[in-house]
C-alpha positions as CSV (number, residue, x, y, z in Angstrom):
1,X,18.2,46.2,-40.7
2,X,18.2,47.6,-37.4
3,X,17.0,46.5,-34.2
4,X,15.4,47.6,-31.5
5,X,12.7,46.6,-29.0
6,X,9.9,49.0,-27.4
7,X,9.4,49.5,-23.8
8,X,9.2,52.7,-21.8
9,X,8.5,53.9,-18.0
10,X,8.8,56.7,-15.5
11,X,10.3,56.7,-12.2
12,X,9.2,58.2,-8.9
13,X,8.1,54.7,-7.5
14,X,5.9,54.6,-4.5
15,X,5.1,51.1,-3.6
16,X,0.9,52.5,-3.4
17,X,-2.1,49.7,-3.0
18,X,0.0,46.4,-3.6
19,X,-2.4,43.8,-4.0
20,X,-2.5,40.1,-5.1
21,X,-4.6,37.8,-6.9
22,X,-4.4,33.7,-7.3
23,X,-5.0,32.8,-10.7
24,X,-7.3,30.1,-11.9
25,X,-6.0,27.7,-14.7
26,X,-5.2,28.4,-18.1
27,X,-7.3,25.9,-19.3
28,X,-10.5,27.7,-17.6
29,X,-9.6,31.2,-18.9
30,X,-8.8,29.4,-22.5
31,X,-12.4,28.4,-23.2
32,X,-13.7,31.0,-25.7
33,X,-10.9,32.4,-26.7
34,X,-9.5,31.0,-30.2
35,X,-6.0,30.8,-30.7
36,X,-5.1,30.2,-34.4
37,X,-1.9,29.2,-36.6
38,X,-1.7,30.7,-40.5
39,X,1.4,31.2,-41.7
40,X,1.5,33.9,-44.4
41,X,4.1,35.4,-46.7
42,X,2.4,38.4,-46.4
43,X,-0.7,40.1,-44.5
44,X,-3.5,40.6,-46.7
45,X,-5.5,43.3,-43.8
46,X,-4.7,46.7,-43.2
47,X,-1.9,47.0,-41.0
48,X,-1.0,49.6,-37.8
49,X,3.3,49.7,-36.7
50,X,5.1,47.1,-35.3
51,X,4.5,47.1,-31.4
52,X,6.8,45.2,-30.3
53,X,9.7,42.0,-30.8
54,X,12.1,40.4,-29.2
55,X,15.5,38.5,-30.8
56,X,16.9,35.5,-30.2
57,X,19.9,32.8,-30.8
58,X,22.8,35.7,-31.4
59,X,20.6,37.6,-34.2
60,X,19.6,35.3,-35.9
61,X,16.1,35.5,-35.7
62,X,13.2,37.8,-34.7
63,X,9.8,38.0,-33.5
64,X,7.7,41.1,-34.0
65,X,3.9,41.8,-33.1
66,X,1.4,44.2,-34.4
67,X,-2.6,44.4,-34.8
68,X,-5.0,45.0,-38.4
69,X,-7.6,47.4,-38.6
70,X,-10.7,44.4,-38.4
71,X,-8.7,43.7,-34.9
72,X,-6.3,40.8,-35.7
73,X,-3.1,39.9,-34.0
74,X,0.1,38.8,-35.7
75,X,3.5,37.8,-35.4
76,X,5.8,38.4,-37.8
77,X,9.0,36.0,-38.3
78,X,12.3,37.2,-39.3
79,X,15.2,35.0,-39.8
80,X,18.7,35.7,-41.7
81,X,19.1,33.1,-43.7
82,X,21.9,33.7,-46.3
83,X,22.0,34.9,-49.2
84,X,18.5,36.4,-48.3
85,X,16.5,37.4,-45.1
86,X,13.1,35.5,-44.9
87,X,9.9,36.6,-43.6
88,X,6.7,35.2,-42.4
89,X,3.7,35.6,-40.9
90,X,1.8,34.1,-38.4
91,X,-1.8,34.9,-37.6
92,X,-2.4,34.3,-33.3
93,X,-5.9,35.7,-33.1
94,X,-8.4,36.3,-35.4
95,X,-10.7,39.5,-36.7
96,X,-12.1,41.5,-33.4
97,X,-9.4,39.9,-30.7
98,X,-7.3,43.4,-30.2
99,X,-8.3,47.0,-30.0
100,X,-6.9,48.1,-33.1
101,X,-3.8,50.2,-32.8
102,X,-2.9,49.8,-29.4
103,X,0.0,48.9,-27.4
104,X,1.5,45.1,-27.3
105,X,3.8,44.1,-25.2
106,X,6.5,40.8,-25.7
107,X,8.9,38.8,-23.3
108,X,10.9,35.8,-24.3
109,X,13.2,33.7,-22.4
110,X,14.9,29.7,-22.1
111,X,14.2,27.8,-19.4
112,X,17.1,25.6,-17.8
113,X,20.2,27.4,-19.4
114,X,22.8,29.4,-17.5
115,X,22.3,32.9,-19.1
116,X,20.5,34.3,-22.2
117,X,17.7,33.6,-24.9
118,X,19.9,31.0,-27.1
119,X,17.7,28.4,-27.9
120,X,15.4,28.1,-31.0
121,X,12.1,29.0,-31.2
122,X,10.7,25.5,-31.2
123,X,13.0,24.1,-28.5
124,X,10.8,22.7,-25.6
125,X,12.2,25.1,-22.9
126,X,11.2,28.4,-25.4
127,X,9.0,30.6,-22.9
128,X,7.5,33.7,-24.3
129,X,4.7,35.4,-23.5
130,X,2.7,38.7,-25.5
131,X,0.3,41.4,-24.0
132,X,-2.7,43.1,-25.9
133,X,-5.6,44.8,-24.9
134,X,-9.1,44.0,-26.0
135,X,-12.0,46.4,-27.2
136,X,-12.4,47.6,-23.5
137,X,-9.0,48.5,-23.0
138,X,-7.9,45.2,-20.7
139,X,-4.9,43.4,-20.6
140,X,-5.1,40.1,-22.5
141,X,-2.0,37.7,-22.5
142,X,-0.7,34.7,-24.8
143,X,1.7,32.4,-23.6
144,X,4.0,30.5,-26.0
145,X,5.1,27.0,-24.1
146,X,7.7,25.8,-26.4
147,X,8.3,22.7,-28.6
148,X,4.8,21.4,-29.4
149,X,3.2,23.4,-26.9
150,X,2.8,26.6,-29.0
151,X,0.2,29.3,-28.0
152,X,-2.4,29.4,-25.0
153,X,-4.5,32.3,-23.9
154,X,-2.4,33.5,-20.5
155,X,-4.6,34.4,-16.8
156,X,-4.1,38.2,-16.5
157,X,-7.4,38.9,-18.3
158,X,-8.9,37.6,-15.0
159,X,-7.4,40.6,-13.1
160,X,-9.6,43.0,-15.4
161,X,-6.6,45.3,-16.0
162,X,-8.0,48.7,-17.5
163,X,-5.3,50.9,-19.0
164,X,-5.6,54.7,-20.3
165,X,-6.1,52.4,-24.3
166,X,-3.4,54.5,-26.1
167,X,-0.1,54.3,-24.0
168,X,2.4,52.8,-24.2
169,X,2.9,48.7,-22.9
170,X,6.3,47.3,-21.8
171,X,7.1,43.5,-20.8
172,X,10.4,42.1,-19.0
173,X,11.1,38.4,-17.9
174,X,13.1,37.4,-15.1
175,X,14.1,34.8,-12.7
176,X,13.1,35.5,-8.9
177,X,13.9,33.0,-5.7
178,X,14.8,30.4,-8.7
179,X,11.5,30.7,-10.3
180,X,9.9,32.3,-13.9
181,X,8.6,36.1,-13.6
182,X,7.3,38.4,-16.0
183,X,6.5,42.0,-15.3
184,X,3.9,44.3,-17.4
185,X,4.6,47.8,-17.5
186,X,1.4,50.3,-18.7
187,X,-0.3,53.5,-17.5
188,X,-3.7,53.9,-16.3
189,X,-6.4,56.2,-17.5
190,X,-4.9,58.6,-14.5
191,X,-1.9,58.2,-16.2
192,X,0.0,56.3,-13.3
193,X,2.3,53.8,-14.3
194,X,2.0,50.6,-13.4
195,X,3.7,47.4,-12.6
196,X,2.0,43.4,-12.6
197,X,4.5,40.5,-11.8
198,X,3.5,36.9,-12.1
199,X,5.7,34.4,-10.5
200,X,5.5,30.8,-10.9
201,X,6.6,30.5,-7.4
202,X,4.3,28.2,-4.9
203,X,0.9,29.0,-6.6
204,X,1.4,30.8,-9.9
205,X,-0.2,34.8,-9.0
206,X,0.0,37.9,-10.1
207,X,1.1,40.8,-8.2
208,X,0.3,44.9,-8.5
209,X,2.2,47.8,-7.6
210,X,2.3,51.9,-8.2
211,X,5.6,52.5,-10.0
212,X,4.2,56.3,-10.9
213,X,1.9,57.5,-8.7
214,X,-1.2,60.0,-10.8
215,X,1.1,63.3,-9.5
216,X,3.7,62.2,-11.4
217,X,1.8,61.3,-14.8
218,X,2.5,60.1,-17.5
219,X,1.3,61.8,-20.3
220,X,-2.0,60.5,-22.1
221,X,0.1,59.2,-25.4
222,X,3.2,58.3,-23.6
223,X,5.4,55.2,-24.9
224,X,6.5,52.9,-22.0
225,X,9.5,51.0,-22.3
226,X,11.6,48.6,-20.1
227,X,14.7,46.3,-20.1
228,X,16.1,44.1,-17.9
229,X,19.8,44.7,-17.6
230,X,20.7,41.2,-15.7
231,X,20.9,37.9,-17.1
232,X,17.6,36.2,-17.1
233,X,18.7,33.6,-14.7
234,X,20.5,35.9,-11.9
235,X,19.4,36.1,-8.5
236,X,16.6,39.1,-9.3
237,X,16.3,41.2,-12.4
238,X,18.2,45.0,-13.1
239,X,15.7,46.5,-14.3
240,X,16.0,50.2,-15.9
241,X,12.6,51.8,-17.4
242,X,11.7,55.4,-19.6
243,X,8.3,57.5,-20.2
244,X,6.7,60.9,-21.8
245,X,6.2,63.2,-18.8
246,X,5.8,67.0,-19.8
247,X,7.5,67.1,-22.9
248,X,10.3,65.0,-21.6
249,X,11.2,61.5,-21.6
250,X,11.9,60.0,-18.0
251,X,13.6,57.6,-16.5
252,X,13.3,54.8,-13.5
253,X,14.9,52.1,-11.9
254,X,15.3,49.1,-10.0
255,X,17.7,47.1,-8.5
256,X,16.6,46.2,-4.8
257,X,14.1,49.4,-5.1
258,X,12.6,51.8,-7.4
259,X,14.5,55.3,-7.3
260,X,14.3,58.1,-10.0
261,X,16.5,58.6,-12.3
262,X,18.3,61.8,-13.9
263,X,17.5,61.8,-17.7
264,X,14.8,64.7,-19.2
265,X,15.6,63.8,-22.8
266,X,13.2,66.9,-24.7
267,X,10.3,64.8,-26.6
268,X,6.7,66.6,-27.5
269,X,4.1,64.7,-25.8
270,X,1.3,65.6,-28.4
271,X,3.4,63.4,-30.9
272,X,2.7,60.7,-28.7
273,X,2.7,57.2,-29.7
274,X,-0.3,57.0,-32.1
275,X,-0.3,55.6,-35.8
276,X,2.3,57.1,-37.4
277,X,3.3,59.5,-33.9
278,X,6.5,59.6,-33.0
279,X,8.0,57.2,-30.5
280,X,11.1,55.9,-28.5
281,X,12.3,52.8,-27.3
282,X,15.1,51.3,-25.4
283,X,17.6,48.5,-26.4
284,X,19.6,46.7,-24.1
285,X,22.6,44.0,-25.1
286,X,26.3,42.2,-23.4
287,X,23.4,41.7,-21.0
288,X,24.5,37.8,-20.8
289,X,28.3,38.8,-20.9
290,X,27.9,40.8,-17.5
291,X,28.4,44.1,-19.6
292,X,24.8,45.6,-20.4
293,X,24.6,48.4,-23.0
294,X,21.6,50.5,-22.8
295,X,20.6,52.8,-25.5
296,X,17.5,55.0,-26.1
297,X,16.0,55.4,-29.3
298,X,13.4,58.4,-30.4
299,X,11.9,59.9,-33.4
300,X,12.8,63.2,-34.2
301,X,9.6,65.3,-32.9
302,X,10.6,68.5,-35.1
303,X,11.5,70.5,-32.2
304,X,14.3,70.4,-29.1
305,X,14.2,66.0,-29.8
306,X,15.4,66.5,-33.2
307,X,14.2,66.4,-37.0
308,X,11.3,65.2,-37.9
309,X,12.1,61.8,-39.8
310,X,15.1,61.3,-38.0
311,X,15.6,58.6,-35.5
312,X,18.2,59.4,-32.8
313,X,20.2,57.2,-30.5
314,X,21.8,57.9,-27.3
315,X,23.6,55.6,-24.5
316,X,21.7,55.1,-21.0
317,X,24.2,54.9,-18.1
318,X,22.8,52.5,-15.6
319,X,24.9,53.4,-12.8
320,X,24.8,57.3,-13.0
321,X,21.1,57.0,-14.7
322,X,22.1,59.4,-17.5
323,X,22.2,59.6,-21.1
324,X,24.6,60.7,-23.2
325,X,25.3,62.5,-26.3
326,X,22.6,61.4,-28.6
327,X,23.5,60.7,-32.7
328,X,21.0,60.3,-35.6
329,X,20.9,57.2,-37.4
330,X,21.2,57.2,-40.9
331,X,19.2,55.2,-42.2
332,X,19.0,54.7,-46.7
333,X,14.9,55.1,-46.3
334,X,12.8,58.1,-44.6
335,X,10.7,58.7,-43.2
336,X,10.7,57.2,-40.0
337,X,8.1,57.6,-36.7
338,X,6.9,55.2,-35.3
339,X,9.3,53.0,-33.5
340,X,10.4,49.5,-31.7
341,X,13.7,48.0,-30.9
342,X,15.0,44.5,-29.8
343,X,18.3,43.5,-29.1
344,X,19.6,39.6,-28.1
345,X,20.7,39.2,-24.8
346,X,23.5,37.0,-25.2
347,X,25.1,39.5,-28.8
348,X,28.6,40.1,-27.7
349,X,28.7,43.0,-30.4
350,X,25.5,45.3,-31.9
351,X,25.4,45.2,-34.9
352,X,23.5,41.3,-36.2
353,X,21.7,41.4,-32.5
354,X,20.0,45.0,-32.7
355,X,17.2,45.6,-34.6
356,X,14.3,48.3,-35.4
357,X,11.0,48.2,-36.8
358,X,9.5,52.1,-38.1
359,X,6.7,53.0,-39.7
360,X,6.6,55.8,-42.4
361,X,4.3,57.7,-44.6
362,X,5.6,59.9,-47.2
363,X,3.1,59.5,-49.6
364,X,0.1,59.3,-47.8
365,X,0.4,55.0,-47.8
366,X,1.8,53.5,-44.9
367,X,5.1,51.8,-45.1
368,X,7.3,49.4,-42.4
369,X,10.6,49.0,-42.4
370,X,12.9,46.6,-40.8
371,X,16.3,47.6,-39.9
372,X,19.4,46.0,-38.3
373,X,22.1,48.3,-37.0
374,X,24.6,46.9,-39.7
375,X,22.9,49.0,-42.6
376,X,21.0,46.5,-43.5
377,X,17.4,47.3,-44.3
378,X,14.4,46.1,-45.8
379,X,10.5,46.4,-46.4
380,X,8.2,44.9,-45.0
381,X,5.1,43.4,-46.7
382,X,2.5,44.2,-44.4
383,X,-0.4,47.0,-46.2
């Protein structure tokens, strides 16, 4: 199995039309939105690729996200458990909830540790939170509480977010002035790429800036992918972020500002990032240990980005904001498109805390794969 976790943004940040918005209560926005709990051994609805997931405890778990044709959401379960991995399935919204096939976002983080994402799933200081969009293309959010808690519908519906409906969508969580942030990373139908931030600082609220401005586009299919590259309890997030922008991928970041940075990684926008399209996503790990790794993923687009079927991998620089020399993966099934990574943020070595979820179609019947960067590898039993 290999691991990886999607998230991808351009540069060129211009801090245009920052606004804010107070929140009203989750239990006001909850009211009509029905939030259920079936755990499956498989999916019996027609299923699009893997979105997104995050992993947790050292590797030894994984969440991962994706949507069903009738407009479903689920999360999927992955935990190695020896001699066998085990999967599951957990139904979070039911038939007509999500646009089909379009982007999700995740985030998860533990609250009152020093660094990292070590606690279980069902510990009470869990935090996790997932972004969809609806039938008209706006932001919805779930947030997971912890322990007993489990899923809520979140407040960023209430900002009637409209993205471009088949871009990409990125999530990062952070701590800022000693309080819980998440960011949302997505592109409007102008194709400017933008950033939302809720705090739960003072009065919880969500905040809006231009992180690409229209001029510097991205393009109308383009994946969007973000990592943080600091602990999760450090003064104020690292963050580094990559998008499609004229049949190259792009890269931004963050540290007390936005500034470009320097990779143009050759990728064919029309491949974009639909069902099946070809994708990329970046992976980040050590990030607890005070030695991030960043790597880029991609599908091979059958021209200058590499074969088609291939998936490639290449290491992201955060200081000098370059990327090296990329190598294909060799993976024991083929083919592989669409793409998502996830890493663990407190794996001291790749291989158990990286992992990948592709989608394939050889045959003309979709097929998802779940790989770890150990070899391992396995089907998934989604339809």
């Amino acid at each position: 199995m290999c691991w990886i976790l999607s998230s991808l943004f351009f540069i060129g940040w211009c801090a245009f039309g920052v606004s804010s918005i107070a929140i009203p209560s989750i239990d006001a926005l909850a009211e009509g939105i029905n939030v259920e709990k079936r755990q499956l051994t498989s999916v019996p609805e027609n299923s699009f690729p893997v979105k997104s997931a995050f992993v947790g405890t050292a590797g030894h778990w994984a969440k991962f996200f994706f949507s069903t044709d009738n407009g479903k959401l689920y999360m999927g379960t992955w935990t190695n458990t020896a001699p066998s991995l085990a999967y599951g399935y957990e139904e979070l919204l039911p038939a007509g909830s999500v646009k089909a096939n379009t982007p999700i976002a995740s985030t998860m983080w533990d609250l009152n540790v020093s660094v990292g994402s070590g606690l279980g799933w069902t510990h009470a200081d869990k935090r996790a939170r997932v972004y969809y969009l609806d039938s008209n293309d706006i932001i919805q959010e779930l947030i997971y509480g912890g322990g007993t808690a489990g899923w809520s519908a979140g407040t960023i519906g209430a900002l009637n977010i409209a993205t471009s409906g088949t871009s990409g969508m990125s999530a990062i969580s952070f701590k800022l002035n000693s309080a819980e942030s998440v960011s949302v990373y997505y592109a409007e139908s102008s194709g400017a790429v933008k950033e939302t931030t809720w705090t739960a600082s003072g009065t919880p609220q969500w905040t809006t800036v231009t992180v690409v401005s229209s001029a510097s586009a991205a393009y109308a299919l383009s994946p969007i992918t973000f990592v943080n590259t600091n602990t999760w309890s450090a003064a104020a997030p690292s963050i580094r972020g990559f998008y499609g922008r004229a049949n190259t991928i792009r890269d931004v970041a963050w540290d007390t500002t936005w500034s470009t940075g320097n990779v143009a990684q050759s990728f064919i926008d029309s491949t974009g990032s639909t069902n099946g399209g070809y994708s990329f996503s970046a992976s980040a790990w050590k990030v607890d240990v005070g030695t991030p790794i960043v790597h880029l993923f991609w599908c091979g687009d059958g021209a200058a980005a590499g074969t088609l079927g291939t998936v490639y991998r290449a290491p992201y620089n955060i200081t000098a904001k370059t990327l090296g020399a990329s190598t294909a993966i060799s993976f024991t099934q083929a083919p592989h498109s669409f793409i998502v990574t996830g890493a663990g943020t407190n794996v001291a070595t790749p291989p158990n805390g990286n992992h990948l979820f592709a989608w394939g179609n050889s045959t003309g019947t979709p097929v998802f794969w779940h790989y770890r960067l150990n070899g391992d590898s396995a089907q998934l039993t989604l339809h």
